[in-house]
Structure formats: C-alpha cells, structure tokens
N, C-alpha and C positions, 0 to 999 in steps of 0.2 A: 077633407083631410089634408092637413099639410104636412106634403113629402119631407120637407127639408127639416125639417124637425125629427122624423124616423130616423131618418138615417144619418142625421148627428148624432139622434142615441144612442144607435146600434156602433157607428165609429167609439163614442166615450165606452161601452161598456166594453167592446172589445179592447181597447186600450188597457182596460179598468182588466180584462183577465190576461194581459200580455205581460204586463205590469206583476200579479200575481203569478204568475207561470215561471216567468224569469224569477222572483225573490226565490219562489219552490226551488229551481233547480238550481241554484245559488248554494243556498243553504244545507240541496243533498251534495255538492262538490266542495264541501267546506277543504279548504287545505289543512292538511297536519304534519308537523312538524316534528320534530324527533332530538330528543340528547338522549345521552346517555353518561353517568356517572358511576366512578369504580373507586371502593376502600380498599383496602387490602390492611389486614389484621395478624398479627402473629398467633398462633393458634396454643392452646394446652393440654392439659390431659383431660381434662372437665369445661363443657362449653356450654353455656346458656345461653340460650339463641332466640329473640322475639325479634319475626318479622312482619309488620303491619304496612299495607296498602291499601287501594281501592281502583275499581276498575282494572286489576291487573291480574294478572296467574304469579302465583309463587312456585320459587321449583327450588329442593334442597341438593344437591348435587354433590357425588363423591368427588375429590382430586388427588392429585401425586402430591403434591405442595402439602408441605407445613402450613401453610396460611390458609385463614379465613378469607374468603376474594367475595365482595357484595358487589354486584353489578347492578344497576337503577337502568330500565330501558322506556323514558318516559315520552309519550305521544300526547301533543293537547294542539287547540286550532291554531291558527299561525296567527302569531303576536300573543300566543297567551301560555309559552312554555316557563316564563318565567312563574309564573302563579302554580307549578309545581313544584313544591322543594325537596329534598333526599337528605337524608343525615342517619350515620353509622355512629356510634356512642359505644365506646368499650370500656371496661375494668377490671381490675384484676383482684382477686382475692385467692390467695397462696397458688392453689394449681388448677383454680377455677379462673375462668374468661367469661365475663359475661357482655355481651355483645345483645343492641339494640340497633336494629335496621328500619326503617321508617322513610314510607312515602306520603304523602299529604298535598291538599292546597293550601298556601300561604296564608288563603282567608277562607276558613270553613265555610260562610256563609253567600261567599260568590258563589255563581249560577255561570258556569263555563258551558258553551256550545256540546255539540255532542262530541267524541272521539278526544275525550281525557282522562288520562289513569296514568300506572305504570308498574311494565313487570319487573319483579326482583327476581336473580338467581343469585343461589348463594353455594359457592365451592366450601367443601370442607373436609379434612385432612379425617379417612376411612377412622383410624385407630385412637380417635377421642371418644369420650363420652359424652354423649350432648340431653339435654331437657331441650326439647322444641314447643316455642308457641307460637302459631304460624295462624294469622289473620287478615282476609281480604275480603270486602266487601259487594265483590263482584268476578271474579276469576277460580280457575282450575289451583288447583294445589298439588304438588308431584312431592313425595321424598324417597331419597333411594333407599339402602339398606345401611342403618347405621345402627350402633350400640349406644343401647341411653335406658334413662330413668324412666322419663315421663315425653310423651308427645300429647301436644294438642295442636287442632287444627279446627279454623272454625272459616266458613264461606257462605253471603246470602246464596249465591246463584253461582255452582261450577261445579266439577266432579271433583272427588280425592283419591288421588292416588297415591298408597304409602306400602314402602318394602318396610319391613322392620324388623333388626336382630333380636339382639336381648334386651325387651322393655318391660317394666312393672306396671305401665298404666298406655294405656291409648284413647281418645277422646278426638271424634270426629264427628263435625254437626254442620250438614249443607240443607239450606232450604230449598233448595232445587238440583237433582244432580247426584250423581252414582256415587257410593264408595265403595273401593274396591284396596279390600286391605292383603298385603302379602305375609305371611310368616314361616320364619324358618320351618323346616320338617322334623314334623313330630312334638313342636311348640304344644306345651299347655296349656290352657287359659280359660279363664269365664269371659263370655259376651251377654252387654244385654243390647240387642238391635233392635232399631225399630223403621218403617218406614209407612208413611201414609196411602203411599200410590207406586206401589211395586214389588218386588220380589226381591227376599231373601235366599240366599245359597250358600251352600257351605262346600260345594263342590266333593271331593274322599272324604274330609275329615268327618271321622266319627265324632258324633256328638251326645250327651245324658241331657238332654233337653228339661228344663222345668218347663217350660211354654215355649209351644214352634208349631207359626201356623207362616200361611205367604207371605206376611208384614210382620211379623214379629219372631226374636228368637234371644231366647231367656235360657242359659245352661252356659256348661260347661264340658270339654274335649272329654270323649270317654275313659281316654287314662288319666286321669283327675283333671283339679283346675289349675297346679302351676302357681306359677308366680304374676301372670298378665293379666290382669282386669282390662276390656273393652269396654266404653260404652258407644254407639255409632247411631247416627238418628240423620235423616234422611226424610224429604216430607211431599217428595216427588222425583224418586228413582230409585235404583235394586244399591242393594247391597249384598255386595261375594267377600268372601273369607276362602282364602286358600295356600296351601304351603307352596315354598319355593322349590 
C-alpha cells in the first residue's frame, strides 16, 4: 500500500471541503446594503393609490400632513443596490390624485443573491377618499383606517392587515398568510371567505350565513348586507372579521 498517496488524498479532499465550507459561509454572511428614497405628493379629496413591490411589506399609514409621503426602504447584496429602482408617478384629474408607487429590478430577468426587495410606506392625509390597489409579491400588507370606494390588496406569501371605514368593495388574496380584516361597529356587508388550510371567525358579529363551515363563509351581517362586498381568499391561514 502506498502511504503517500492516502494521505495526499485525504489532504486534497480536505482542502476540497474547506474550500466548500468557507464559499457555505460566505455566501450565508452576504453583506446588505440599504437606501432609502422619499416623494412627497400634494394630496386631494379623491386619491387613487397603486402600490407594487416585491420581496417587501407594504404599510398604508394615517398622517397630520396634507401630503402623500412614499418612503422606498430598499435592501439588496452589496454592489447590487443599484439594480433596484423606485418611481412615484402622479396626476391629477379635477379633485382626484392618482398616484403610482413602484418598486422593481431594473432588469426583471437578473437573478440577484438572496436579501433583495423593498418596503414601501405610504402617509396619507385621514380625511381623503382613496381606491387602494396594494400588490407585493412576497411581504405583510398593513392599511389603517381610511374612507374609500374600493380596496384591493393581493400578496404571494404575508399576512393582511386592513382597518377600514366606509368602503363598497374589499378584495384580499394571500397564498400563504392570515387576513385579518377590521370594521367599523355595526358595518354591514356580505363576505365570501374562503381558505384552504385554516380557520375562519367572525369573532360578535352576527351573521345569516348562506354557507359556513371552518374554511369557508358565504352570507351576509344579520342586519342586512349594507353597502360592503368582501371577497377574502387565503390558501394557508385563518381569516377574522371583526368590528373596531
């Protein structure tokens, strides 16, 4: 048997997993880097609001300010913050604002390390009326209590969280991830829920159920239906409905 040949091998192959070892821990201590970019928007009585990211949470937020405030809080690996871009687009039509918030990578088709996205928050002036369409493809979703027409809110993978005043339509759809909707007391409205892998609640409110089992809930409040249509769809976690 010759020695000297073993234990060359065993020297390369250890090499050969040190070599491996180190890229491993390399690559789980990736550095990340951090901007952050802020619009600020004059606000009106009527505000149409689309905000689209990925990898980030969205959060809709009351403030004192007349203005619309978009803050971009964007994390990607070091050297590659540029490859995420932010852009606010507003217009105006008589006493309507319609305002476009948008995070993205410069090139859809790059394949960035891990730890890149970015969250938006958006301030906005309590005593508007806003239509919200709030889209991320990996993040939480938060909106406080506002007065509006229409909300929609859609996320692969996060929970939603929504107060909401006086609205005609609400539409929330996570593929992984709780909704947990709030509404004024004594709101009326139809929901139709549904979820694959969890529990539905309604916590006090009376409901005239057409269909209500643990995954699904089809009716409307027992003092009619109101002016709210819900639909809420969820495909792994609960959904609550409850008054403020």
């Amino acid at each position: 048997m010759n020695t000297s040949k073993i234990i060359t091998g065993g020297i390369v192959a250890i090499a050969i997993l040190a070599v491996l070892l180190m890229s491993g821990c390399t690559s789980m201590n990736t550095i990340v880097e951090h901007r952050q970019d802020k619009t600020v928007h004059g606000a009106a009585e009527n505000i149409d609001l689309t905000v689209t990211t990925f990898n980030g949470n969205i959060e809709i937020q009351e403030s004192t300010e007349y203005d619309v405030e978009v803050t971009y809080n964007i994390t990607a690996p070091e050297g590659h913050l540029q490859h995420v871009t932010t852009g606010t687009n507003g217009s105006r039509d008589g006493n309507t604002l319609k305002l476009t918030a948008e995070a993205k990578l410069s090139d859809p088709n790059e394949k960035l390390p891990i730890n890149h996205g970015c969250d938006i928050l958006v301030k906005v002036p309590k005593n508007s009326s806003y239509n919200l369409n709030l889209m991320t493809s990996n993040g939480n979703v938060k909106v406080t209590q506002l007065n509006g027409n229409k909300m929609i809110i859609a996320t692969s993978n996060g929970n939603v969280d929504a107060a909401a005043g006086n609205y005609s339509a609400i539409d929330a759809a996570t593929s992984n991830g709780n909704i947990n909707v709030k509404l004024l007391s004594d709101t009326q409205f139809f929901v139709d829920a549904s979820t694959s892998n969890g529990r539905i609640t309604h916590n006090s409110i009376q409901m005239q159920a057409d269909k209500e089992s643990q995954t699904s809930l089809i009716g409307s409040t027992a003092s009619g239906r109101g002016n709210l249509h819900m639909v809420l769809q969820t495909s792994n976690g609960n959904i609550d409905l409850s008054y403020i």
